[in-house]
C-alpha positions as CSV (number, residue, x, y, z in Angstrom):
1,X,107.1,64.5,97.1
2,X,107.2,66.6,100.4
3,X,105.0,65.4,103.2
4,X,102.9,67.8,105.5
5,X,104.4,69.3,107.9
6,X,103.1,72.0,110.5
7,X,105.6,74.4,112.6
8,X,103.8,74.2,115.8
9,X,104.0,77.2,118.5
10,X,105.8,76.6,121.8
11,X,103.6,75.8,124.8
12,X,104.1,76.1,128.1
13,X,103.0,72.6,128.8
14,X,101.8,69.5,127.3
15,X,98.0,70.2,128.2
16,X,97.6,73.0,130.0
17,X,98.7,76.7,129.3
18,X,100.9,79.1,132.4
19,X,99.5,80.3,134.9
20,X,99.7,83.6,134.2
21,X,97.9,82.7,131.1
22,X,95.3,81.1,133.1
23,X,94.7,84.5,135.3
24,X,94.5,86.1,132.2
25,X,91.6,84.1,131.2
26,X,90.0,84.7,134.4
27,X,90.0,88.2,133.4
28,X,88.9,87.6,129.9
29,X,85.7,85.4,131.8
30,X,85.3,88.2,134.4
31,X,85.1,90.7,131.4
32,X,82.6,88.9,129.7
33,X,80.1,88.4,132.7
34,X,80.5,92.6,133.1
35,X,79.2,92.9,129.7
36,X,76.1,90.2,130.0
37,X,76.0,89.2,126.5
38,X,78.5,89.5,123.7
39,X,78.4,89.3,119.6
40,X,81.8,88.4,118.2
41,X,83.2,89.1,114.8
42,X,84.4,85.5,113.8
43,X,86.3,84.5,110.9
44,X,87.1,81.2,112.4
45,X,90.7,82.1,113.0
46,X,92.7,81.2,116.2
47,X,91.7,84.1,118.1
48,X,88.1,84.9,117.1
49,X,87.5,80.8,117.7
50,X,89.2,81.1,121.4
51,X,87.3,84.2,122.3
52,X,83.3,82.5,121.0
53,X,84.1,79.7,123.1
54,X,85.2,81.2,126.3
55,X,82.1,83.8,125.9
56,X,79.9,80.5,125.6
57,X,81.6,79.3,128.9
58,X,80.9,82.4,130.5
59,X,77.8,83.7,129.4
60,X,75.6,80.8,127.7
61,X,74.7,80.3,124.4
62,X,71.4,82.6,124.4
63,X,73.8,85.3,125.5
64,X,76.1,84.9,122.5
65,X,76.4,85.2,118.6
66,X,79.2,84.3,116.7
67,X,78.9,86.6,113.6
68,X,80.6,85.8,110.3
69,X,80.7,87.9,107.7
70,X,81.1,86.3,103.9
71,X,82.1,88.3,101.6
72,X,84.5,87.3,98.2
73,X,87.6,88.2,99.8
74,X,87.0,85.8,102.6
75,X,88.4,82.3,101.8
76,X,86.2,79.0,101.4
77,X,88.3,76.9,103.5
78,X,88.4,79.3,106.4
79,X,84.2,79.6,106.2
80,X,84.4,75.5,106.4
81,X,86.1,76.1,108.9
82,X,84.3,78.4,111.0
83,X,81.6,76.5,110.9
84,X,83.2,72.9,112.1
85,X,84.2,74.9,114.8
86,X,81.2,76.3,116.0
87,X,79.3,73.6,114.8
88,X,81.6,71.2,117.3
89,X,81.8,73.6,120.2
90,X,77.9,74.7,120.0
91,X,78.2,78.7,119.5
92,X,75.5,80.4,117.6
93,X,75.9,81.7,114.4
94,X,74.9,84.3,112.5
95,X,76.2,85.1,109.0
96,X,76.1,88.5,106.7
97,X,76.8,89.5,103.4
98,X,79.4,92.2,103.0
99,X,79.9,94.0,100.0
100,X,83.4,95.9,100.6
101,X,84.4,95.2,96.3
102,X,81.5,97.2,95.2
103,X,83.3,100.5,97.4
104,X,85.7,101.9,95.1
105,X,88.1,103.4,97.8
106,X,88.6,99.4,99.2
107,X,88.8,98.6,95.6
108,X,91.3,100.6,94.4
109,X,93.7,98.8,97.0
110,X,95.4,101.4,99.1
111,X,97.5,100.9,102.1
112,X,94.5,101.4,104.3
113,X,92.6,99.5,102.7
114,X,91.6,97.0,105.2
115,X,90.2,100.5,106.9
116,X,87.1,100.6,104.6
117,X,86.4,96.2,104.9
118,X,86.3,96.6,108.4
119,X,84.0,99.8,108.0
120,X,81.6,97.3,105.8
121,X,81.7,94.6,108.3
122,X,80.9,96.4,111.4
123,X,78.4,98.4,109.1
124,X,76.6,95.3,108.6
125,X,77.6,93.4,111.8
126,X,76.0,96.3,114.2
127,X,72.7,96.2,113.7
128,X,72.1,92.5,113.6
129,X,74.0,92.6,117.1
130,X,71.5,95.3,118.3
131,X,68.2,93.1,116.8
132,X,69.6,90.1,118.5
133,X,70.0,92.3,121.9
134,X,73.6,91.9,122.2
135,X,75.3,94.3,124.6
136,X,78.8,94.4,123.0
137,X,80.2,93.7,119.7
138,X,83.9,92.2,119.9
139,X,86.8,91.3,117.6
140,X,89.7,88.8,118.1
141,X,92.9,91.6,118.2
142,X,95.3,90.4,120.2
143,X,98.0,92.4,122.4
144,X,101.1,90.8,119.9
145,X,98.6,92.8,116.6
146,X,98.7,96.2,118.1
147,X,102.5,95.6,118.8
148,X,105.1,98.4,117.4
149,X,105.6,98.2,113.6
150,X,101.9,97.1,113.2
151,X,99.7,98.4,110.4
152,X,96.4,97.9,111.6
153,X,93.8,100.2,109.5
154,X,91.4,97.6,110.1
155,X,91.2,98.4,114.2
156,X,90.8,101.9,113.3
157,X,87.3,101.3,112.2
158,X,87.0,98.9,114.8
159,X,87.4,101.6,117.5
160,X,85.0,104.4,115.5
161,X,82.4,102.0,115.4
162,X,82.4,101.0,119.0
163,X,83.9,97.6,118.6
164,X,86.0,96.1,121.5
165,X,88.7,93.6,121.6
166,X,88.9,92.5,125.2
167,X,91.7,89.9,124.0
168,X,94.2,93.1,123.3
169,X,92.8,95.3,126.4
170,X,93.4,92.3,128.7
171,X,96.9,91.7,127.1
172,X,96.6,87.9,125.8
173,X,99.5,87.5,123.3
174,X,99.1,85.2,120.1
175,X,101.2,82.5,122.4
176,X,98.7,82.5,125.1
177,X,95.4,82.0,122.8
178,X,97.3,78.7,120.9
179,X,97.9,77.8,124.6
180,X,94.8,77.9,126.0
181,X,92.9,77.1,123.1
182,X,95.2,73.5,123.5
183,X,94.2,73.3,126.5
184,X,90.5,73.9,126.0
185,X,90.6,71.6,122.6
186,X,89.7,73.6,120.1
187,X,91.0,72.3,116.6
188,X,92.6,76.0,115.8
189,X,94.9,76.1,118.2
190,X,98.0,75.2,116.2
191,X,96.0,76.6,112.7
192,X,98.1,79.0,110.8
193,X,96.5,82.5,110.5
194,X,94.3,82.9,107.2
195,X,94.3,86.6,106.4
196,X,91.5,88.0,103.6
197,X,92.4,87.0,100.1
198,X,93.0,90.7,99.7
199,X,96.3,90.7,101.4
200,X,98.1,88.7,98.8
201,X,97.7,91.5,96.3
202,X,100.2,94.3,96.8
203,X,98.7,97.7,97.4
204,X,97.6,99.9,94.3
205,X,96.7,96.7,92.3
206,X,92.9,96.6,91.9
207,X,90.9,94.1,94.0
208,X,88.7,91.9,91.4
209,X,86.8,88.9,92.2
210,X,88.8,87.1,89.3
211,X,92.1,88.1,91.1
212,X,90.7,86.8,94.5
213,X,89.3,83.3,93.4
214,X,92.5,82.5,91.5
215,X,94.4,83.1,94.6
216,X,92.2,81.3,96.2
217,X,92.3,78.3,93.5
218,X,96.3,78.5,93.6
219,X,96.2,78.0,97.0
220,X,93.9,75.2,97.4
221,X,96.0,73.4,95.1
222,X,99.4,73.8,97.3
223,X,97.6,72.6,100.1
224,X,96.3,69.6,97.8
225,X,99.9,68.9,97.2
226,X,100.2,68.5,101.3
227,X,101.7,72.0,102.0
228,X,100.6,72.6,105.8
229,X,101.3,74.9,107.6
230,X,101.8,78.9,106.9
231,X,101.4,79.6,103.0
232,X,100.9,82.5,100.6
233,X,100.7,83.0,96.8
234,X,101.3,86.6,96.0
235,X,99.4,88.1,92.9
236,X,101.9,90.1,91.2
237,X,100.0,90.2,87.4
238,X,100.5,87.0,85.8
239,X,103.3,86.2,88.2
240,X,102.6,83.5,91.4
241,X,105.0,84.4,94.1
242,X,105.0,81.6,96.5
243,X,105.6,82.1,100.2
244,X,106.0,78.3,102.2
245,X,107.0,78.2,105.9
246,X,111.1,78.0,106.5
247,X,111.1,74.6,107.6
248,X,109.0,73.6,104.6
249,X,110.7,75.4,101.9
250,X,113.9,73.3,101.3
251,X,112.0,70.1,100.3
252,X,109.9,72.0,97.4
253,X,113.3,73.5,95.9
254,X,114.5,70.1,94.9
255,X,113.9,69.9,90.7
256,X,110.9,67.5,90.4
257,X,108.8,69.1,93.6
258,X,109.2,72.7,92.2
259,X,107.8,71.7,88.9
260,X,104.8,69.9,90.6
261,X,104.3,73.3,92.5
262,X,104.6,75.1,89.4
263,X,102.2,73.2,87.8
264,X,99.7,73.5,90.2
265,X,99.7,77.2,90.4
266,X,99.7,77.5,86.7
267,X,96.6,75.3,86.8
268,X,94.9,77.9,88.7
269,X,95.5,80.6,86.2
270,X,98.7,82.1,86.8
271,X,101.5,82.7,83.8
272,X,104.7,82.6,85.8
273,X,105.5,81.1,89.3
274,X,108.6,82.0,91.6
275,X,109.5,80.3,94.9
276,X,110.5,83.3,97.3
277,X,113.7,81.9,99.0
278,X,113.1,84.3,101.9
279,X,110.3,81.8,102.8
280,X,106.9,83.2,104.3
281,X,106.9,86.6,106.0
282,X,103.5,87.5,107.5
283,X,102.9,91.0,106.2
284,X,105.5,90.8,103.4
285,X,103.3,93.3,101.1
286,X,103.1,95.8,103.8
287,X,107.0,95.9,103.8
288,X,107.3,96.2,100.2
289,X,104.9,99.0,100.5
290,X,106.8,100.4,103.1
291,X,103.8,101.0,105.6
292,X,105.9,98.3,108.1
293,X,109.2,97.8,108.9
294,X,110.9,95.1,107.9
């Protein structure tokens, strides 16, 4: 059976990020403190995680709330972990319901379709960050999302509803954030990103709550297997398509592994189950779609 094993992203040193990362922080502190008091849009992800602790740094914990918003497309394990995280690092938290399945044009799954979650998240997120006196409302974008070939609906609503992201103004790549989130200790640092449950359905297919949960089940039970690391399971119908990091993907080809992976993602309520020999490609739908390059 494979054992886990986790890519991790290259540092500049041991324990402590670059320089020029370190400025950039400064910034990122110097922003905050302009502001007075911050509410961020936290998922628990790498960059949202980074950005709630340096505000807490900066500004205090009565001067920040971490805001998560839980809806069915939003996966268990990365709630869990959200709340370890600010649970161990002491940042307030505030949680809302959001109701994005119930919308019929984020439903129906179009290319834009992250366009109408984010519009029910910062719909809901808002005025709790106004009752709670917060001057700004923030996400976690990063300068490497808004590079070329990009499709990013969701920071369109972002920007029409007023929400910053001070990580992308400032110009922190993805590289930077694992770096200095190393250096500051937090647990996400080398965590592999955990987009909604939506993604893994190509666009056009209707988003159901059965479709989410048993993408959700399938991949609980890879990682039950000890699959670390980046990890997908594509919904096409009644067929799994499995997405498993490069360096990862050679051991579960051999015979006996790929029928113990197969297994596991049939147990979760899928028909048929193929391995994608190309490996994991973050944003693999878009490019099938053809809103991305390839």
């Amino acid at each position: 059976m494979p054992t886990n094993v986790r890519t991790q992203p290259p540092l500049a040193a041991p324990d402590r990020a670059a320089p020029a990362a370190e400025a950039r922080e400064a910034s990122l502190v110097a922003w905050l403190r302009a502001h007075g008091s911050v509410a961020v849009g936290f998922s628990g992800g790498v960059d949202s995680a980074y950005l709630a602790c340096v505000a807490l740094d900066a500004l205090g914990p009565a001067a920040v709330l971490a805001v998560i918003g839980r809806s069915a497309s939003y996966p268990a394990v990365q709630w869990e972990r959200a709340r370890a995280v600010a649970d161990q690092f002491g940042v307030p938290v505030l949680e809302v319901d959001t109701d994005e399945l119930h919308d019929p044009s984020y439903a129906a799954n179009p290319s834009n379709r992250c366009y109408f979650c984010k519009t029910e998240l910062w719909r809901r997120v808002l005025p709790v960050a106004a009752a709670q006196g917060m001057a700004v409302v923030v996400d976690g974008t990063n300068a490497d999302d808004l590079g070329a070939g990009g499709h990013r609906p969701g920071a369109a609503a972002a920007r029409e509803q007023g929400v910053r992201s001070p990580l992308a103004e400032l110009g922190f790549t993805k590289d930077e954030i694992r770096a200095l989130s190393r250096a500051r200790g937090l647990p996400t640092w080398s965590q592999p990103a955990s987009p909604c449950l939506a993604s893994r359905i190509p666009y056009g297919t209707a988003v159901t709550q059965e479709r989410l949960r048993r993408i959700e089940r399938a991949e609980e039970a890879l990682r039950a297997l000890g699959i670390d690391g980046d990890l997908r399971v594509r919904d096409h119908g009644d067929l799994a398509r499995i997405e498993l990091a490069a360096d990862t993907l050679a051991a579960w080809l051999e015979p006996a592994a790929a029928a113990t992976l197969a297994r596991a993602v049939r147990g979760a309520g899928f028909a048929r189950v193929a391995l994608d020999l190309r490996g994991f490609r973050s944003g693999s739908l878009n490019v099938l779609a053809g809103v991305a390059a390839s």
